[in-house]
C-alpha positions as CSV (number, residue, x, y, z in Angstrom):
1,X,6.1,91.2,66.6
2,X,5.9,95.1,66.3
3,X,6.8,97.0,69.6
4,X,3.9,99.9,69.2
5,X,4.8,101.5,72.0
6,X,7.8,100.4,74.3
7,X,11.0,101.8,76.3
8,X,12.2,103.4,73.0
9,X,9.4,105.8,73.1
10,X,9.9,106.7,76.8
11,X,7.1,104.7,77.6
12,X,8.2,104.1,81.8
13,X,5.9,101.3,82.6
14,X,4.0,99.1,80.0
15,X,4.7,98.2,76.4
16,X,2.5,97.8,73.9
17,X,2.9,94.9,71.5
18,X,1.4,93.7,68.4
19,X,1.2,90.3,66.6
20,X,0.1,88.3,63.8
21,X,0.0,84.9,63.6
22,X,-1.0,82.9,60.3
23,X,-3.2,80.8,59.8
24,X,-2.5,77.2,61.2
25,X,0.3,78.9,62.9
26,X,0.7,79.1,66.5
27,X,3.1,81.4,69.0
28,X,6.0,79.5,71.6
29,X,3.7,77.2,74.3
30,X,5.8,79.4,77.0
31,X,5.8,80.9,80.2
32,X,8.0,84.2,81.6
33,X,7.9,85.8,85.6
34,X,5.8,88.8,84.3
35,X,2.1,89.5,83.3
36,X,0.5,90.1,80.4
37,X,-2.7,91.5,79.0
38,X,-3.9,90.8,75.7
39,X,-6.7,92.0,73.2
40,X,-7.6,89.8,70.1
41,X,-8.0,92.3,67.1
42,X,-9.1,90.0,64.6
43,X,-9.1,86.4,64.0
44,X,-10.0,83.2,66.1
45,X,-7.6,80.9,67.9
46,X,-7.5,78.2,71.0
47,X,-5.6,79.9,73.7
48,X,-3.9,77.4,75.9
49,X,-3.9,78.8,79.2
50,X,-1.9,75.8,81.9
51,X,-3.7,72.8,80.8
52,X,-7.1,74.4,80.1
53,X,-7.7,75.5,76.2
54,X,-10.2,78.2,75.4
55,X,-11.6,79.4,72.1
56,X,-11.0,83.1,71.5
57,X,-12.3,85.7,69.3
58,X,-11.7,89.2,68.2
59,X,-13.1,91.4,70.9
60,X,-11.9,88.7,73.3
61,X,-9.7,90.2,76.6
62,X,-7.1,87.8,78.1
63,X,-5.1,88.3,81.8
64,X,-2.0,86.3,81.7
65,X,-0.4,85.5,84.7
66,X,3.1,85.2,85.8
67,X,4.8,82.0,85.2
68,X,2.0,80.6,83.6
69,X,2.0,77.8,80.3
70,X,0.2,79.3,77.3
71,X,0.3,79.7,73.7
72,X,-1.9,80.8,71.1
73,X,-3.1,78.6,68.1
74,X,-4.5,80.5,65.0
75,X,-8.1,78.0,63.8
76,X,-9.5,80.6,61.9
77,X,-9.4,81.1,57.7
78,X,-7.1,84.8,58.4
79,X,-4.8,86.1,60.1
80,X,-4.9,86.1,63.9
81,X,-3.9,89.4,65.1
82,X,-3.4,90.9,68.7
83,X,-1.8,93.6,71.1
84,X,-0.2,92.4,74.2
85,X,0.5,94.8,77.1
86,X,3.9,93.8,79.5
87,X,5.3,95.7,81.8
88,X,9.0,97.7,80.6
89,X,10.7,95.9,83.5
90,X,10.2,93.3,86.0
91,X,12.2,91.7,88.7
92,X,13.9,94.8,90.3
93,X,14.5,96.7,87.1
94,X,15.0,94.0,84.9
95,X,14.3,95.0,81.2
96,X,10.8,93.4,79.8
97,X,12.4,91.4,76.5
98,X,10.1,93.1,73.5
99,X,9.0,95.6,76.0
């Protein structure tokens, strides 16, 4: 993961994150108390969202919500690659992790 633009650049509210996952490779199935917005760059990969799974492609736009299950599972023949947007804080000032 490459913070693109985060707390270290003054950014005050949102973070913006990048990723690449392999192919066959898949991120954490996880879940965290903030949001998350996501934009699929290039690749293809079955997002699991709670118990539902959904085929992405580049172009795709995803809303994550809080506290919700999901992971990311690289199916295509490249490299999946995506920017994630989380806030820079949550819980009453908190510190986003990555953020």
């Amino acid at each position: 993961m490459e913070i693109l633009v985060g707390r270290q650049h003054g950014a005050p509210n949102f973070a913006m994150r990048h990723y690449v996952v392999e192919p066959g490779g898949h991120t954490p199935h996880h879940s965290h108390d903030y949001e998350h917005e996501v934009i699929i760059i290039d690749g293809e990969a079955d997002v699991t969202y709670g118990t539902s799974v959904h085929r992405i492609r580049a172009g795709d736009v995803l809303f994550i919500a809080p506290n919700q299950m999901h992971q990311f599972r690289n199916v295509g023949a490249g490299p999946l690659r995506f920017l994630c947007m989380v806030p820079t804080s949550f819980d009453c000032g908190k510190p986003t992790p990555g953020s």
